[in-house]
C-alpha positions as CSV (number, residue, x, y, z in Angstrom):
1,X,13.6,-30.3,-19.0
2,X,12.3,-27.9,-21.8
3,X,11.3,-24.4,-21.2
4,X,9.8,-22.4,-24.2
5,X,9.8,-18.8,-23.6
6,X,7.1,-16.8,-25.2
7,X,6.6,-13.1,-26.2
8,X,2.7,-13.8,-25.9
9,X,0.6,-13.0,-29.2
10,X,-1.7,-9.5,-29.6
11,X,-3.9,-7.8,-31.7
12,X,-1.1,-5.1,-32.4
13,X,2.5,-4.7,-32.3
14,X,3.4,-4.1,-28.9
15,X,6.5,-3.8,-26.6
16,X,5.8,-5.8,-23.4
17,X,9.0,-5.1,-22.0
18,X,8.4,-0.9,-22.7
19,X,8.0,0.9,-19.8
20,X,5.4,2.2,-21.9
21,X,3.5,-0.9,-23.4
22,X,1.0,0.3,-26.5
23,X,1.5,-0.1,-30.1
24,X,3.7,3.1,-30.9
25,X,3.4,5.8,-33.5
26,X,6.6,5.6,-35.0
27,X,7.5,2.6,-35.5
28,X,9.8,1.6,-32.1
29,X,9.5,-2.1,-31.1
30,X,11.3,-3.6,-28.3
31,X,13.3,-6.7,-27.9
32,X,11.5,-9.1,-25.0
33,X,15.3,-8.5,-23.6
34,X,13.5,-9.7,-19.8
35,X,12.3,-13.1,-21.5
36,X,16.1,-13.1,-23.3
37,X,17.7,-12.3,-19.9
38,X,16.2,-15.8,-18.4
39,X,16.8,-17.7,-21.4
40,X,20.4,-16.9,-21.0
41,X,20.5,-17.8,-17.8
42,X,18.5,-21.1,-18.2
43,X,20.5,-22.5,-21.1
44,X,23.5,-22.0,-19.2
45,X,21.7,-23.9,-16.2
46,X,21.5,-27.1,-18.8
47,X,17.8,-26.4,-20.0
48,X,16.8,-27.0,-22.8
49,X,15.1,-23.5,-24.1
50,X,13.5,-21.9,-26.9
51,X,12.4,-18.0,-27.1
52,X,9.6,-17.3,-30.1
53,X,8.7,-13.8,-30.1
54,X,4.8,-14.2,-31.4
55,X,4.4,-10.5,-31.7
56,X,6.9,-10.2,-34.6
57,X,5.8,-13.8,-35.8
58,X,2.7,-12.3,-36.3
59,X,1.4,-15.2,-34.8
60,X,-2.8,-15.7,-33.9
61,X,-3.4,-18.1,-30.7
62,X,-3.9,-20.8,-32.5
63,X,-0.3,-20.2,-34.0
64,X,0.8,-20.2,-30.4
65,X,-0.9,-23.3,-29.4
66,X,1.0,-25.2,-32.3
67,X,4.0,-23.8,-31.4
68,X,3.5,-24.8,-27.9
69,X,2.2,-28.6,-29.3
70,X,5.6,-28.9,-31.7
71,X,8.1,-27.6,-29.0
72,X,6.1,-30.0,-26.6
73,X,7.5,-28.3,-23.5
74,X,7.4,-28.8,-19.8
75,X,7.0,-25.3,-18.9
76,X,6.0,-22.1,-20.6
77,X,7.5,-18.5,-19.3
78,X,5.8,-15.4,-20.4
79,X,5.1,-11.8,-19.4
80,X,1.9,-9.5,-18.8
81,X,1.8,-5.8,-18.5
82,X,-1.1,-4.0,-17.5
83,X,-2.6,-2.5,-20.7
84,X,-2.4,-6.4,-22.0
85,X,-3.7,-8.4,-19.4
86,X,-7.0,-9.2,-20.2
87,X,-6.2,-10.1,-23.6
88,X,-3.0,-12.0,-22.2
89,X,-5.4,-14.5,-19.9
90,X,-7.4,-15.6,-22.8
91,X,-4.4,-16.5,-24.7
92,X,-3.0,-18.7,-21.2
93,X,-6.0,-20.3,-21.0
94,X,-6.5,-21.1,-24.3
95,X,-3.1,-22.5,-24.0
96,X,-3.6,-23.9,-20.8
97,X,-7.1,-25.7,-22.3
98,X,-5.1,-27.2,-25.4
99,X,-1.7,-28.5,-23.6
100,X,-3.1,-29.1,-20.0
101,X,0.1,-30.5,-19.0
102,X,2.5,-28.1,-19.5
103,X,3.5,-25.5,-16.1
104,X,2.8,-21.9,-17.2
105,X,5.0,-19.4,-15.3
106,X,4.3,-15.8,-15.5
107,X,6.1,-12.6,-14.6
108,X,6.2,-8.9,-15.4
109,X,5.4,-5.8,-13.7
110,X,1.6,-6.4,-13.8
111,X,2.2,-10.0,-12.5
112,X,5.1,-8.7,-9.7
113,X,2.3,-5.5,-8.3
114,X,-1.0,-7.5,-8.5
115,X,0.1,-11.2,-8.0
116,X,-3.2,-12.3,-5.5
117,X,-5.3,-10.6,-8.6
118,X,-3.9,-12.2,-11.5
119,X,-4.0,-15.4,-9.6
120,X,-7.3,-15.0,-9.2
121,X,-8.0,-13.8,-13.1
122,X,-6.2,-16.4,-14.9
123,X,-6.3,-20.0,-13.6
124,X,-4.4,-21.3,-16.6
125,X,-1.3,-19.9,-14.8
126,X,0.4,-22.6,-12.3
127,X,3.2,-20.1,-10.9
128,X,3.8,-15.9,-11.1
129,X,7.6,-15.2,-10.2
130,X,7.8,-11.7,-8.9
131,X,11.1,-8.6,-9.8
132,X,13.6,-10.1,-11.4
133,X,12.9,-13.8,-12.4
134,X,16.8,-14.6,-14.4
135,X,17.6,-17.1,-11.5
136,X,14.0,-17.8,-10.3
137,X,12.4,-19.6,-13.2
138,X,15.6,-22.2,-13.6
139,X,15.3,-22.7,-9.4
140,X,11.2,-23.2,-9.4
141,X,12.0,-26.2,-12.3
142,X,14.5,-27.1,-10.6
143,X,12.9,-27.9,-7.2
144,X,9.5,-28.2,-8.8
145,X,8.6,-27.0,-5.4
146,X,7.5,-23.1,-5.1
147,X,6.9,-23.3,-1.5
148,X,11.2,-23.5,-1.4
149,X,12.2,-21.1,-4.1
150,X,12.3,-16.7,-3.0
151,X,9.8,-14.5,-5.5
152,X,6.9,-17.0,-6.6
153,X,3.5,-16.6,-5.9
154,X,1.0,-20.1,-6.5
155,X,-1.9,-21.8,-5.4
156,X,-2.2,-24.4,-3.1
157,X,-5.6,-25.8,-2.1
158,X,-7.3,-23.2,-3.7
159,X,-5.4,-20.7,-1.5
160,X,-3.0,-18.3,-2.7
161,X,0.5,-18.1,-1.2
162,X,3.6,-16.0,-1.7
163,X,7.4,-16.9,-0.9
164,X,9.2,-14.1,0.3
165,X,11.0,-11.7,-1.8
166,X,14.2,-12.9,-3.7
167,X,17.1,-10.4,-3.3
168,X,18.1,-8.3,-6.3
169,X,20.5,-10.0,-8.6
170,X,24.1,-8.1,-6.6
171,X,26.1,-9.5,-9.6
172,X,25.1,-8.6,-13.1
173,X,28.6,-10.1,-14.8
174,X,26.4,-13.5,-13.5
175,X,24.2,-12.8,-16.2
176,X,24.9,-14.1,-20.3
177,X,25.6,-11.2,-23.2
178,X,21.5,-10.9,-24.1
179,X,23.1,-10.4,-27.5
180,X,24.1,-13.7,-27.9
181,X,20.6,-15.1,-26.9
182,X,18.7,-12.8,-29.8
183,X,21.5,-13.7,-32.4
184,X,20.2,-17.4,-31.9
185,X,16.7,-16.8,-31.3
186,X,15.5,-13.2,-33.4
187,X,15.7,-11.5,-36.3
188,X,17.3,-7.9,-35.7
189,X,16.1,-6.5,-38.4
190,X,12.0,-7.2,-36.5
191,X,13.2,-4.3,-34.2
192,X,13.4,-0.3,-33.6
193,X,13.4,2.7,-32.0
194,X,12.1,5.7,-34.2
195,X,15.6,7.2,-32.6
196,X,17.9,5.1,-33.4
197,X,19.5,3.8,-36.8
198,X,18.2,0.2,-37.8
199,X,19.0,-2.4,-37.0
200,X,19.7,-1.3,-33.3
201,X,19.9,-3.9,-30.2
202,X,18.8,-3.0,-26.2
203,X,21.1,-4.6,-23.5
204,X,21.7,-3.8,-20.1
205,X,24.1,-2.4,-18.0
206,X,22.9,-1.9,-14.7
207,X,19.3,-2.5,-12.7
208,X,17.8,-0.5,-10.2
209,X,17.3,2.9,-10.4
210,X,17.6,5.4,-7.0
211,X,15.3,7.7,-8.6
212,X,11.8,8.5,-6.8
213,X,9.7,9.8,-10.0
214,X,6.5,9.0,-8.9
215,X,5.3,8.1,-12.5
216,X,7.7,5.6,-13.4
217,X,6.9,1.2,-12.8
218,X,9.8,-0.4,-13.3
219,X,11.8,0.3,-10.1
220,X,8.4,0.1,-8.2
221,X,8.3,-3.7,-9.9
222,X,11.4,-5.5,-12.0
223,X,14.6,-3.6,-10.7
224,X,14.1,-1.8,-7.8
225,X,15.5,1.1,-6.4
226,X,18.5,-0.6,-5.3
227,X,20.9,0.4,-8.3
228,X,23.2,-2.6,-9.4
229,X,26.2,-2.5,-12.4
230,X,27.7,-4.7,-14.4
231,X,31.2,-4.6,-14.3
232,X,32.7,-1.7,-17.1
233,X,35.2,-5.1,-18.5
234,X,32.0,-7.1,-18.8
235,X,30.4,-4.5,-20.0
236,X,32.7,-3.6,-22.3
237,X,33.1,-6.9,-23.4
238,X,30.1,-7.5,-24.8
239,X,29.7,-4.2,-26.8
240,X,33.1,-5.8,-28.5
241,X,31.8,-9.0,-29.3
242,X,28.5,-6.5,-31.2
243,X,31.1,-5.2,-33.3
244,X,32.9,-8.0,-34.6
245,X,30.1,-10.7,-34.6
246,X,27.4,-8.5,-35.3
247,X,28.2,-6.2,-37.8
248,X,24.5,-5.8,-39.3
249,X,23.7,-3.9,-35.8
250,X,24.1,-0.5,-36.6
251,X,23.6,1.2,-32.5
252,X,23.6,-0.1,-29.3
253,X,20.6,1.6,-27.5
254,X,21.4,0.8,-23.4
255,X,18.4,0.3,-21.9
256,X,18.8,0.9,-18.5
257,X,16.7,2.6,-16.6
258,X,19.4,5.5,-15.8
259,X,22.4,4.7,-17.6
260,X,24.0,8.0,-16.3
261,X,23.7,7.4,-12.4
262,X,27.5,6.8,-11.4
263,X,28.9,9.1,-13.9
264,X,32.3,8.1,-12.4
265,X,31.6,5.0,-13.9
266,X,30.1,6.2,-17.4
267,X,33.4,7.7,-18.0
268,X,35.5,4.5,-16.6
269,X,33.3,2.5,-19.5
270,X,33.9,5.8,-21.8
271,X,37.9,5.6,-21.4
272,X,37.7,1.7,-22.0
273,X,35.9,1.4,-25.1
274,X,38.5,4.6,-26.5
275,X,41.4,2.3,-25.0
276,X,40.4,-1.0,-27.0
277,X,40.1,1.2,-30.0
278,X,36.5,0.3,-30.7
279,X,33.8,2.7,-32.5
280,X,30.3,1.9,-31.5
281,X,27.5,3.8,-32.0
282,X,25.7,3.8,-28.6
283,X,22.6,5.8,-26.9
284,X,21.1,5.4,-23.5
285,X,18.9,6.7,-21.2
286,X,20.2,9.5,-19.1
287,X,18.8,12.2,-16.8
288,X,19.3,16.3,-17.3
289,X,22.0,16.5,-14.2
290,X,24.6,14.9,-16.8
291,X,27.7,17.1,-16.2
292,X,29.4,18.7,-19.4
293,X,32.9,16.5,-19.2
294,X,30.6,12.9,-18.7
295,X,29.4,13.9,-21.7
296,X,31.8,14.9,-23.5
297,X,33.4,11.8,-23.0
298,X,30.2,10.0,-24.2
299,X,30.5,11.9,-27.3
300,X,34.2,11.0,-27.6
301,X,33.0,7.0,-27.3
302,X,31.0,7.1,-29.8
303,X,27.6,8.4,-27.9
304,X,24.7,9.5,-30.6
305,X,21.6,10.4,-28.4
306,X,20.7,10.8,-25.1
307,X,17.0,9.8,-24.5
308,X,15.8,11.9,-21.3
309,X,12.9,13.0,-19.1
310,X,12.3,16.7,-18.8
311,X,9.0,16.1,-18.0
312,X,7.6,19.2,-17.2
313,X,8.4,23.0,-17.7
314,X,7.2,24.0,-14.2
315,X,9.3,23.4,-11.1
316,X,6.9,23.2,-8.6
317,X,5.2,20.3,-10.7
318,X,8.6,18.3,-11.3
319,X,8.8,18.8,-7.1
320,X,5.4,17.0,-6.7
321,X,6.3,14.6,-9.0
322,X,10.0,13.7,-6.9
323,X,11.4,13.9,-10.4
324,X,14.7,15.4,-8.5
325,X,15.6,17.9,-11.2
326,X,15.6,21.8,-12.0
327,X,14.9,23.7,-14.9
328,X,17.7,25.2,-15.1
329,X,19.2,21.6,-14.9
330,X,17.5,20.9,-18.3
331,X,18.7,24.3,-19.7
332,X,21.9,23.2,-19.0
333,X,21.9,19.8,-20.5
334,X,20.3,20.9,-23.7
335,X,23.1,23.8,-24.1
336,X,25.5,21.3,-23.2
337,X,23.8,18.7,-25.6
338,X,23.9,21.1,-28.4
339,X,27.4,22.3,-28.0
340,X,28.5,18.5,-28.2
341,X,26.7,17.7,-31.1
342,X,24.9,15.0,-29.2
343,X,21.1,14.2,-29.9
344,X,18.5,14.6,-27.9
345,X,15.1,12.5,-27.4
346,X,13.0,14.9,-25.1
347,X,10.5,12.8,-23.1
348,X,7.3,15.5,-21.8
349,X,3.8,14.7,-19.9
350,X,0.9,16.7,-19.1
351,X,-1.4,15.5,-16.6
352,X,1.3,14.9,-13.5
353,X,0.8,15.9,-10.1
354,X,0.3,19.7,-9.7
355,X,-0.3,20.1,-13.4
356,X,-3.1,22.4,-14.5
357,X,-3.9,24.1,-18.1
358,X,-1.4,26.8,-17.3
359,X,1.6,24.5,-16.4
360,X,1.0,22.2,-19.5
361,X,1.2,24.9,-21.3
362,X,4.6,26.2,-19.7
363,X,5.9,22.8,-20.4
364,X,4.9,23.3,-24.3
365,X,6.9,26.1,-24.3
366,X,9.6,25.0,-22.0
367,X,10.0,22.0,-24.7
368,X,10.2,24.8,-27.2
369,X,13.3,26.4,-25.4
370,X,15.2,23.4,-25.3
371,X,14.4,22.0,-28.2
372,X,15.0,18.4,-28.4
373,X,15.9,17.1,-31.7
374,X,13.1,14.3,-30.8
375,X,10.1,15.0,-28.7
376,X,7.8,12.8,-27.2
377,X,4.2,14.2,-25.0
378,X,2.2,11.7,-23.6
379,X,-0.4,11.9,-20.7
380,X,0.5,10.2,-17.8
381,X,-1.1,6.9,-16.7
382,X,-1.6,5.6,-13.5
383,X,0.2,2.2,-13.5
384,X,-0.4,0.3,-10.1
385,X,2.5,0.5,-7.8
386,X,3.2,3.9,-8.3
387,X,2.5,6.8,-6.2
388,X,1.0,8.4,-9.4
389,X,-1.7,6.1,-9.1
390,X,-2.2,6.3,-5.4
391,X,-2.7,10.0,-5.8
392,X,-5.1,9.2,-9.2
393,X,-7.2,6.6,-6.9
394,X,-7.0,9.0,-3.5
395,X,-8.6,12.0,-5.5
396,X,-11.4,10.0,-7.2
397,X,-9.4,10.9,-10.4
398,X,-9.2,7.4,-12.1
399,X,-12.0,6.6,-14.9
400,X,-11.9,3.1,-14.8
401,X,-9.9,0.1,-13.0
402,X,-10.4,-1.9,-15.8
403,X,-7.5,-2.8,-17.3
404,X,-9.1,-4.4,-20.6
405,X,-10.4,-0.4,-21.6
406,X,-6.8,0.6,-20.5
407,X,-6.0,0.1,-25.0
408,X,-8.4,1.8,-27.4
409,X,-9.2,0.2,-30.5
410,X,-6.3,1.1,-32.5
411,X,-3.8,-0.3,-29.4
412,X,-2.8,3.5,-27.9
413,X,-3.4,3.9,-24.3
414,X,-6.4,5.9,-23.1
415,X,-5.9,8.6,-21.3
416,X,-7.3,7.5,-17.6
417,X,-7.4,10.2,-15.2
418,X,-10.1,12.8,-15.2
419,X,-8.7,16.0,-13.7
420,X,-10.4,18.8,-12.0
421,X,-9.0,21.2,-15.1
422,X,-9.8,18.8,-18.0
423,X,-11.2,15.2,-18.6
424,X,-9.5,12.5,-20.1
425,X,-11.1,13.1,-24.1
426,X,-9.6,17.1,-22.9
427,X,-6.4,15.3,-22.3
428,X,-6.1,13.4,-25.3
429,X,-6.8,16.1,-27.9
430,X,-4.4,18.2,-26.1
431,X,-1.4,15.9,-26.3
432,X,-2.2,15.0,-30.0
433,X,-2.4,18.9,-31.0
434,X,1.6,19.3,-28.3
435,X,2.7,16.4,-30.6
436,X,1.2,18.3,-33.8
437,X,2.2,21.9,-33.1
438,X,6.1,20.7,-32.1
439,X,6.6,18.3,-35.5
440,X,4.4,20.1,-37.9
441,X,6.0,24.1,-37.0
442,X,8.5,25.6,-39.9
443,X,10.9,26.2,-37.6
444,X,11.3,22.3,-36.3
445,X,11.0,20.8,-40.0
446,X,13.7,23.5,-40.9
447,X,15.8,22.9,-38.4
448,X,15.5,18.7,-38.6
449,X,16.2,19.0,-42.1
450,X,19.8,21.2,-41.9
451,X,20.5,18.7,-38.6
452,X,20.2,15.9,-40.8
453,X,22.2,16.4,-43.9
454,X,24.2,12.9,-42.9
455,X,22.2,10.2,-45.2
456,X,22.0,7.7,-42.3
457,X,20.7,10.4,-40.4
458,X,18.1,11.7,-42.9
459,X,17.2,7.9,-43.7
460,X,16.0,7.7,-40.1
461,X,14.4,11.0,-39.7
462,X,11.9,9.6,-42.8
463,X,11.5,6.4,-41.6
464,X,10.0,7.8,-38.2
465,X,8.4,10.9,-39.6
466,X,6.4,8.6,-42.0
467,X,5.5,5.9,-39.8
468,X,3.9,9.0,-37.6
469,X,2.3,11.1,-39.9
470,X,0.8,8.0,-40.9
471,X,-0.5,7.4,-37.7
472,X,-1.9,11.0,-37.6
473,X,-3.8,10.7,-40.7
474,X,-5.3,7.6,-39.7
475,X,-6.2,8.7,-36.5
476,X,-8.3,11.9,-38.3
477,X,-9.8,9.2,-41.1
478,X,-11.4,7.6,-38.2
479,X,-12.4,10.5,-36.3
480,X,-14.6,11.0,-39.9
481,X,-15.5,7.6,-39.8
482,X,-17.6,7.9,-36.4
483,X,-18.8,11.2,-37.0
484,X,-20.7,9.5,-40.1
């Protein structure tokens, strides 16, 4: 049985498996580490598998299709998000149209929220596996039956029918080194994150994440909130085999959804990696109630950056948001940062629940105070699932439920929520002119340059400064171009 996984084609370079799925401004791509995941799991099943990533293939739909035709496979897995949807059905059916007898499986966090919609939308899909799909897709070709596998969602005389919900995955050690699946199947060097050095590589440690932001998809879609970790000699493991059989890979980003949740744990995995004498350089995703000796520790493993949500700079707005933090938690963790030496990516939106001209403009100078060595505003966007977008659809707030106007021309996400305070055009020229005011003030370039005296460092301060200052003056050539 062949299975050929595709990252599905689009008009821009986008990360499907972002939480965040637009074509970015400084350069960041993901890996499809979901689509990796399953193939991982698949091969080790007996399957015969291939992943092709068509986004950094650069490949068209017709490329697709003869990919498709050449592997000659018996099913296709692939992923949708919301902002690609619409564009994502044409390419199934066109697919679908040229190879009618290949299976089409899809899953994602568009697919897992809206499964009776996309059903309906796309009729070149055969089955939509729902969460986590690692041990789905190898049991539904298995059994060829969906009605008998947990998590798939199909048609059956033109009726619509979902299995129950699979359990979460309990044991992550179950699943292969993801790194081994993109040494076979990728080139490294196709991926980035503007905040880490090149070339980097994503895997995962844990699933799940306990957290109730109200903002956030994945743990209303893929993970859960039931939080899951691998095992810190598993774990550990496989950052051993990047070091000796990767040596190209220059950081380790760990792309779970909170890294830092069992901080117990952090510095069990910490005190490992120091034992076995290795000397990675590793980031992760984090949250601002990190205590002072967790990271510390981090540091002393060979941590570089913590990538973190402050959010916003006014309490009773991270409250409505069940964001779960203080401000004086993020004073804390940037002092603490600082004092370390450790980086900071500071993640900000404007537009939340309880937010108003005054408060985004408390969060712009919150941002100032703690001063991340990386910033990031963005509005927020209503993906279905979360309570966000309940609130967004409650209120009347939401411009549009169609997701094909969710991308502008250039691939950025729209702003989608007219407020009260400021519409959605409001929105957008305030976030671009945050964005401008943080990068472009003396005392940031100043300080970014004496930060990043290290060559390796100031090699990928450029290469992110340049990709987005490139996107700004683009953006303002275009604003000339349609006032002409």
């Amino acid at each position: 049985m062949k299975i050929l996984f595709l990252n599905l084609p689009y008009e821009f370079n986008i990360s499907r498996a972002s939480r965040w799925p637009e074509k970015t401004k400084s350069g960041t791509l993901y890996y499809p580490y979901w689509l990796a995941y399953c193939v991982g799991v698949c091969e080790k099943e007996g399957f015969d598998c291939k992943l092709v990533d068509c986004i950094t293939k650069e490949y068209t739909v017709e490329d697709t299709i003869n990919e498709v035709k050449s592997f000659n496979p018996d099913y296709i897995m692939a992923e949708i998000t919301t902002p690609t949807c619409s564009y994502d059905y044409n390419t199934i059916n066109s697919i679908k149209k040229a190879c009618p007898d290949v299976k089409i499986i899809i899953g994602g966090t568009h697919a897992t929220i809206l499964p009776d919609e996309v059903l309906k939308e796309c009729e070149g899909i055969d089955y939509l596996v729902r969460q986590e799909y690692d041990f789905t897709v190898p049991e539904l070709v298995s059994k060829e039956d969906p009605s008998l596998v947990k998590g798939v969602s199909y048609r059956e005389n033109g009726e619509i029918k979902h299995t129950e919900d699979r359990e979460p995955l309990d044991n992550l050690d179950k699943l292969p080194y993801v790194s081994k699946v993109y040494q076979k199947y990728l080139n490294f060097d196709d991926y980035a994150y503007a905040f880490a050095q090149k070339p980097m590589i994503q895997i995962v440690s844990s699933r799940g994440c306990p957290n109730q932001c109200n903002f956030c998809s994945y743990p209303s879609t893929m993970g859960g909130r039931i939080y899951r970790t691998r095992s810190i000699k598993d774990l550990a493991d496989e950052f051993e085999y990047i070091l000796k059989e990767l040596p190209e890979i220059k950081e380790i980003f760990i792309e779970d959804d909170t890294f830092t949740v069992d901080q117990k744990r952090v510095i069990e995995f910490c005190d490992e990696i120091i034992k076995r004498g290795l000397n990675p350089i590793w980031s992760c995703n984090t949250r601002v109630d990190l205590k002072f000796e967790t990271m510390k520790k981090m540091k002393e493993s060979g941590c570089r950056l913590l990538v973190c949500g402050y959010e916003s700079g006014n309490q009773e707005v991270l409250d409505k948001t069940k964001k779960g933090i203080t401000l004086e938690q993020s004073r804390e963790f940037a002092e603490n940062a600082r004092k370390l030496d450790l980086k900071v990516f500071g993640c900000f939106m404007i537009g939340l629940t309880g937010d108003n001209l005054q408060t985004i403009e408390k969060t712009y100078k919150f941002a100032q105070s703690v001063y991340p060595d990386m910033c990031f505003f963005q509005q927020a966007v209503p993906f279905p699932g979360t309570g966000f977008y309940q609130w967004a659809k409650e209120n009347g707030y939401l411009i549009t439920e169609d997701y094909s106007k969710w991308l502008n021309d250039a691939g950025f996400l729209n702003c989608l929520v007219d407020y009260p305070y400021a519409d959605h055009k409001e929105i957008e020229k305030l976030r671009d002119s945050l964005m401008s005011k943080y990068y472009f003030s003396f005392a940031y370039i100043v300080k970014t340059f004496l930060a990043n005296l290290d060559w390796v460092e100031f090699k990928r301060v450029m290469r992110g400064g340049t990709q987005y200052i490139t996107f700004r003056l683009k953006k303002a050539l275009n604003k000339e171009d349609n006032l002409e």
